[in-house]
Structure formats: C-alpha cells, structure tokens
NUSE-488835 format. One record per residue (C-alpha): x, y, z; residue number from 1; residue in three letters. Coordinates in Angstrom, 1 decimal. Each point is the difference from the previous one (the first is absolute). Layout:
N
<pt east="X" north="Y" up="Z" n="NUM" res="ala"/>
...
END
This chain:
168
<pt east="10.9" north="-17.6" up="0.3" n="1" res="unk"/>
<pt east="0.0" north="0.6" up="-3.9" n="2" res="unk"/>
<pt east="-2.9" north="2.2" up="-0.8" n="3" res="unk"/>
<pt east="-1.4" north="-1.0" up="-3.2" n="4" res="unk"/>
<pt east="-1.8" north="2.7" up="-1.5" n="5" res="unk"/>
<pt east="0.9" north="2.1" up="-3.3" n="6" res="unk"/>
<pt east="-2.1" north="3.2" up="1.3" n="7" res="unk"/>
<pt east="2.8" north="0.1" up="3.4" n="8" res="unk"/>
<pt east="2.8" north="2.4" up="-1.1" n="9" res="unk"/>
<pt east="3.0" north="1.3" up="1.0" n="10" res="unk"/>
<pt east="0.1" north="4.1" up="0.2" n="11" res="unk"/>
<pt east="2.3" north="-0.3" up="-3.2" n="12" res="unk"/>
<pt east="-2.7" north="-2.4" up="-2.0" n="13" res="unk"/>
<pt east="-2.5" north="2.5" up="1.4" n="14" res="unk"/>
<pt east="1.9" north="3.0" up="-1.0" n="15" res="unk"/>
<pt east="0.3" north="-1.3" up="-3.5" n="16" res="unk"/>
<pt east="-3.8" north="-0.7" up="-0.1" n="17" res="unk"/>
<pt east="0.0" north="3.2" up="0.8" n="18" res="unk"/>
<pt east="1.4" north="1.6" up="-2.9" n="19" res="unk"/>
<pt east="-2.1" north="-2.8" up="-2.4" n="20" res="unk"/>
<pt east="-3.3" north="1.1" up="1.0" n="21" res="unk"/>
<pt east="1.2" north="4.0" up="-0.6" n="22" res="unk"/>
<pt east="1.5" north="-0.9" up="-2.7" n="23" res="unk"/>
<pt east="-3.5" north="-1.5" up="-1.1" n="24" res="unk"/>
<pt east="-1.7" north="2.7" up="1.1" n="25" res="unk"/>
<pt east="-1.6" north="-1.6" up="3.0" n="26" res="unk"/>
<pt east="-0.3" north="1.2" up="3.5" n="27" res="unk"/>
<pt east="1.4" north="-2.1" up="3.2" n="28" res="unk"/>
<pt east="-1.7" north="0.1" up="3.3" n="29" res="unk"/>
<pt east="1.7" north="-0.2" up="3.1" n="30" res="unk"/>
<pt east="-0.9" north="-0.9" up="3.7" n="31" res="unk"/>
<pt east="1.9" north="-2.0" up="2.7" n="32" res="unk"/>
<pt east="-1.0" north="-1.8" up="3.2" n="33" res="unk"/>
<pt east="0.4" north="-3.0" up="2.3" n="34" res="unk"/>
<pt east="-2.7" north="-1.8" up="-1.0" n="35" res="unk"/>
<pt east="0.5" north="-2.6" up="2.1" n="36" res="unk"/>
<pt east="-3.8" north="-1.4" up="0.7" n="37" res="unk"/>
<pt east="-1.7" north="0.3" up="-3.5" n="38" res="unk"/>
<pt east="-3.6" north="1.1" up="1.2" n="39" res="unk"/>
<pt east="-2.6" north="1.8" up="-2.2" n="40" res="unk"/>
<pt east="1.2" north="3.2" up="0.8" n="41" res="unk"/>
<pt east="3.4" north="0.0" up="-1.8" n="42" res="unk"/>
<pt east="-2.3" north="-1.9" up="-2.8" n="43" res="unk"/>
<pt east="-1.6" north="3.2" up="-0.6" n="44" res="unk"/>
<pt east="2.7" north="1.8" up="0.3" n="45" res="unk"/>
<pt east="2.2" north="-1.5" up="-2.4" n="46" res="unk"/>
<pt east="-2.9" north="0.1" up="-2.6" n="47" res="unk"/>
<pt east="-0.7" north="3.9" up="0.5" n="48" res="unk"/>
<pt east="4.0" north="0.5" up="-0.2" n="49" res="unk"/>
<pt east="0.6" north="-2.2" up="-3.0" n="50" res="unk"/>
<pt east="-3.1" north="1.8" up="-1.9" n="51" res="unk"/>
<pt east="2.0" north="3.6" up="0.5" n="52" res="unk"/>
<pt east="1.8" north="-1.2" up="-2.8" n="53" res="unk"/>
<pt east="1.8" north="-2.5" up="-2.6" n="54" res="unk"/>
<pt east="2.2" north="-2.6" up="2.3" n="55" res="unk"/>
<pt east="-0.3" north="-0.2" up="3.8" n="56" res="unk"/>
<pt east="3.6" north="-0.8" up="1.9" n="57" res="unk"/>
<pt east="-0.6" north="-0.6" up="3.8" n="58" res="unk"/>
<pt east="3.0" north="0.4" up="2.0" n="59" res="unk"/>
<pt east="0.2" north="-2.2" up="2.8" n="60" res="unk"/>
<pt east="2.0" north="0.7" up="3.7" n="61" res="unk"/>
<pt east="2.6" north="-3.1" up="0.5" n="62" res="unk"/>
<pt east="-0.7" north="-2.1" up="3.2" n="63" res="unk"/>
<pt east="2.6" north="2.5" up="2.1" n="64" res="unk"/>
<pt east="-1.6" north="2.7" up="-1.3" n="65" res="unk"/>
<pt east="-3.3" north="-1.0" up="1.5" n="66" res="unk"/>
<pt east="1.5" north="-0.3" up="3.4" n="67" res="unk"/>
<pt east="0.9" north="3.1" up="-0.2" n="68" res="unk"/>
<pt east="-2.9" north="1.6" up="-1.1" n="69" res="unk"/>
<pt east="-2.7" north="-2.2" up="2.1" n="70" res="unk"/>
<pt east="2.0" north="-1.9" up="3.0" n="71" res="unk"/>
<pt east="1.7" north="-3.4" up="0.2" n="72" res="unk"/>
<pt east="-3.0" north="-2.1" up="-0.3" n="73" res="unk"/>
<pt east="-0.8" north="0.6" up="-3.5" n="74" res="unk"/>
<pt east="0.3" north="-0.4" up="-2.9" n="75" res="unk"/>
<pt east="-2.4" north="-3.3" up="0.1" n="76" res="unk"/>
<pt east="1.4" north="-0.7" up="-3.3" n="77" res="unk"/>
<pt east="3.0" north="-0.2" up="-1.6" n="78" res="unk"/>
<pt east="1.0" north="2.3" up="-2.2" n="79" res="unk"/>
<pt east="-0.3" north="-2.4" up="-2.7" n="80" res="unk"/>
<pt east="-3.0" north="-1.0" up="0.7" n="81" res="unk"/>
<pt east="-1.4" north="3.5" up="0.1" n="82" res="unk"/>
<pt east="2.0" north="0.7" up="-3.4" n="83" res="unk"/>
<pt east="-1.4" north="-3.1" up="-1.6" n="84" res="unk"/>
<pt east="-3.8" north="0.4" up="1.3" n="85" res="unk"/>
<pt east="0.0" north="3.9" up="-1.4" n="86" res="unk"/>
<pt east="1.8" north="-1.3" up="-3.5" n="87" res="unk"/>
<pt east="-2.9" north="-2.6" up="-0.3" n="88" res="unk"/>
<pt east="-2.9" north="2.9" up="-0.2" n="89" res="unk"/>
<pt east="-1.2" north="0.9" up="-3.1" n="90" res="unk"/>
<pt east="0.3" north="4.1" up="1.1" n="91" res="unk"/>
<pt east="3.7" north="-0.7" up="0.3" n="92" res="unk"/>
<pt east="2.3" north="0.0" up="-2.8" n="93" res="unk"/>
<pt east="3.5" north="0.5" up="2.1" n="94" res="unk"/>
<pt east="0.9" north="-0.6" up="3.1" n="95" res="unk"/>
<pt east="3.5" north="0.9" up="1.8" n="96" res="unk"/>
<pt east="1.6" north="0.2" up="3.6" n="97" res="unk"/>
<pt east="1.0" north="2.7" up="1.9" n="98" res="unk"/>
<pt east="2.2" north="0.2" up="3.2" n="99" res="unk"/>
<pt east="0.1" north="3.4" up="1.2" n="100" res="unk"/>
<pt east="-2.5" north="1.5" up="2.7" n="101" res="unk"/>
<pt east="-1.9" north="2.2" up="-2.6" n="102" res="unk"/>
<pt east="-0.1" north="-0.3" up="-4.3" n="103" res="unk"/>
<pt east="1.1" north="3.0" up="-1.2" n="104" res="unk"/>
<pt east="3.6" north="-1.7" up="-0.6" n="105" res="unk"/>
<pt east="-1.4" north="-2.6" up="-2.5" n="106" res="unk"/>
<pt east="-3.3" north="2.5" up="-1.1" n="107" res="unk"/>
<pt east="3.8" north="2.3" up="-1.4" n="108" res="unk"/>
<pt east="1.0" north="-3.5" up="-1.6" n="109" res="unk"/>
<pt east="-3.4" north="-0.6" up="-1.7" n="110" res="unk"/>
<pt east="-1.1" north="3.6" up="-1.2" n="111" res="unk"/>
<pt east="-3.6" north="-1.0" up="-0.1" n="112" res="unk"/>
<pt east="-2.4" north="2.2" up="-1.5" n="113" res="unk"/>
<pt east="-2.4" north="-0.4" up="2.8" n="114" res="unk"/>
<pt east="0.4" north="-1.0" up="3.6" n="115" res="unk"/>
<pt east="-3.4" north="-1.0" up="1.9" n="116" res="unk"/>
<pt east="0.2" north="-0.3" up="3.5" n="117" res="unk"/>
<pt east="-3.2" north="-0.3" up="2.8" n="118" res="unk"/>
<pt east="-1.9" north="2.9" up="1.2" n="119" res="unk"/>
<pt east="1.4" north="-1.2" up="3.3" n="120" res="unk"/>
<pt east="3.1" north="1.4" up="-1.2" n="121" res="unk"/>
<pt east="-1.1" north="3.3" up="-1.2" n="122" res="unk"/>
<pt east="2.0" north="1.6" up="2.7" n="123" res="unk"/>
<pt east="3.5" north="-1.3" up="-1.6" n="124" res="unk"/>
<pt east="0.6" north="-1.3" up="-3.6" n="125" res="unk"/>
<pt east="3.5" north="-1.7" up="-0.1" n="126" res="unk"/>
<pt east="1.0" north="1.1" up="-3.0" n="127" res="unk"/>
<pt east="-2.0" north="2.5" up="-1.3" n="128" res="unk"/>
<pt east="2.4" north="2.3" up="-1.0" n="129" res="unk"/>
<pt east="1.6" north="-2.0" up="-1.9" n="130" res="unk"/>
<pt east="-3.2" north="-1.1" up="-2.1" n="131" res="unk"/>
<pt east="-1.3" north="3.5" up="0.0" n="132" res="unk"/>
<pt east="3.7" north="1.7" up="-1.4" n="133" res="unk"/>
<pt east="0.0" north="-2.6" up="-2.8" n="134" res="unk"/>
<pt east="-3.5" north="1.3" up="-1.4" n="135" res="unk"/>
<pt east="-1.4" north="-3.1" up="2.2" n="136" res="unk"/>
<pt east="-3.5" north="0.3" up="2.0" n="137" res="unk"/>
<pt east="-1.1" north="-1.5" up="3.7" n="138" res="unk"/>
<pt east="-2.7" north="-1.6" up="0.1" n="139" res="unk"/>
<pt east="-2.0" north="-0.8" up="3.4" n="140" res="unk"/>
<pt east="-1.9" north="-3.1" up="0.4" n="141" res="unk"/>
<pt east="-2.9" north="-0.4" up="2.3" n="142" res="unk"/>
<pt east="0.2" north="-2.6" up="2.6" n="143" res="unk"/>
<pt east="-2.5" north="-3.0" up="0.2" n="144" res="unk"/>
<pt east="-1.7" north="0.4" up="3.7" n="145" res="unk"/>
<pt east="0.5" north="-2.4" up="2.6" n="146" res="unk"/>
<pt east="2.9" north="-1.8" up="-1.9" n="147" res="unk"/>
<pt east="3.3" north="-0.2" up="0.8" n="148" res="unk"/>
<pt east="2.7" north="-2.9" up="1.1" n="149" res="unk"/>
<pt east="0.4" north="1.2" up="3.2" n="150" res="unk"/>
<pt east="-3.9" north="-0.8" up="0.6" n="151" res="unk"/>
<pt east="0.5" north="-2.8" up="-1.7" n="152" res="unk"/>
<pt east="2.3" north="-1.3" up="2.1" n="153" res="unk"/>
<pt east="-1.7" north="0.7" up="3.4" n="154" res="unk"/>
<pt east="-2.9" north="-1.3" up="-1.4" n="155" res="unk"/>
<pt east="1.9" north="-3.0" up="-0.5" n="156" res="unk"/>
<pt east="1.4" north="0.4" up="3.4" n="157" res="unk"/>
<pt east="-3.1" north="0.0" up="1.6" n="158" res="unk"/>
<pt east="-1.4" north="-2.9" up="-1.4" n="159" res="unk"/>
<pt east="3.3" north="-2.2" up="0.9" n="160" res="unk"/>
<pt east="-0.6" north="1.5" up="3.5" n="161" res="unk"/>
<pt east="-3.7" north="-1.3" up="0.2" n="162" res="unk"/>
<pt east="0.9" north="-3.5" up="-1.6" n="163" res="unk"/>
<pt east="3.0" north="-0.4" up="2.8" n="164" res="unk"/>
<pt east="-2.8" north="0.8" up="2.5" n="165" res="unk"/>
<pt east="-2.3" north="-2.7" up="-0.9" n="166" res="unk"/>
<pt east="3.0" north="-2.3" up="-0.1" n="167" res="unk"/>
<pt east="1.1" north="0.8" up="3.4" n="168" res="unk"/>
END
C-alpha cells in the first residue's frame, strides 16, 4: 500500500527537515510510539508535545516492532495506517517509522531539540542522553486518566463478548 501523505518521511527527508528548521531558527519536537488505537489520550498528548516547540515529528514502531514490544496480537493497525492517521492531525508536522525495540537509534538520526515522552515513562527516557549532550531538554508529559489502547481494546472485548452472548 502506497501511503499518500507529504508529512510521512523517510529518516533522511526527516534528517534534512531537521537541519531547515535550525537553520531557521526553529526548534523540532520529538516523541515516538505505537499509536495504534487513536483515542483521546494520545490526542492530548500529541498537542502538549507539539506545543514544546516549533515542528512536532512522531516516530512510529513498524508492525514487527509492535510484536515485539506488546505481543503477537497487536498492532490492530497497520503501520500505515497508524502512520497516516498521526500525519493527518493538525499537532503533527512529520511522521516517520522506526524498527528497533527502543528510539534512541533514530532520536541519534534526528537530533531533536526536545524529546517528550509520558510520565509513565519517567523511569527510562530512550534517548535522553543523546537529547541532553546536544544542548537538547526532556520533557515529561502527563498522562490522560483512564485512557489507553489497551482499555480500549478490552473494552471493546467485552462488548463483542456480551453481543455473542445474546446471539447464542
């Protein structure tokens, strides 16, 4: 599938975005995740991270990535789906893939000047060195409660069970 959206970049388009926005003086925001049920919480999320500065590029973990990361039932979406949901937000000005288990690879790449992650992940910021040792800053985000995929999906879960009930 051809994904047809200008604002989905390769990490060397990205990398030379990069550079443009220094260059002008502007500051890029970074943040990565699966995103693979779009829910009000990574809504939020997105706006507080893209408001941290100039541009906002999300990073997104390929379909194998996923598995790895949260078992072999997910992603729910493709990842270019995910990829072309996130580019179609108005707090999103880039979006690219990622493959490895954790972003500090492709954060390296990018050199933004600010990586935002969730307070969930206050424990471990992939990445943060890198930010921090190239006069970047971390920002932590808080987390909307109550909403996440993973209650999205048992919610959803639920409901299929009850429906196949009534059927039965």
């Amino acid at each position: 599938m051809q994904i047809e959206n200008p604002k989905i970049l390769s990490i060397h388009e990205m990398r030379a975005q990069r550079d443009k926005l220094v260059a002008e003086g502007k500051k890029l925001v970074f943040t990565n995740g699966c995103f693979d049920i779009l829910h009000r919480g990574h809504v939020s999320y997105l706006t507080f991270a893209r408001n941290q500065g100039d541009a906002l590029v999300v990073a997104v973990n390929t379909d194998a990535s996923v598995k790895v990361n949260k078992g072999d039932e997910r992603p729910i979406n493709t990842e270019e789906d995910r990829a072309f949901v996130l580019a179609s937000l108005r707090a999103v000005d880039y979006v690219v893939m990622f493959g490895d288990p954790e972003p500090k690879g492709i954060i390296a790449e990018i050199l933004p000047q600010v990586l935002v992650k969730g307070k969930d992940w206050a424990h471990y910021v992939s990445g943060r060195e890198v930010v921090e040792a190239n006069g970047g800053k971390v920002v932590l985000a808080d987390m909307v409660e109550g909403r996440s995929t993973t209650n999205v999906i048992e919610k959803i879960v639920r409901v299929y069970g009850k429906m196949e009930e009534k059927r039965g």
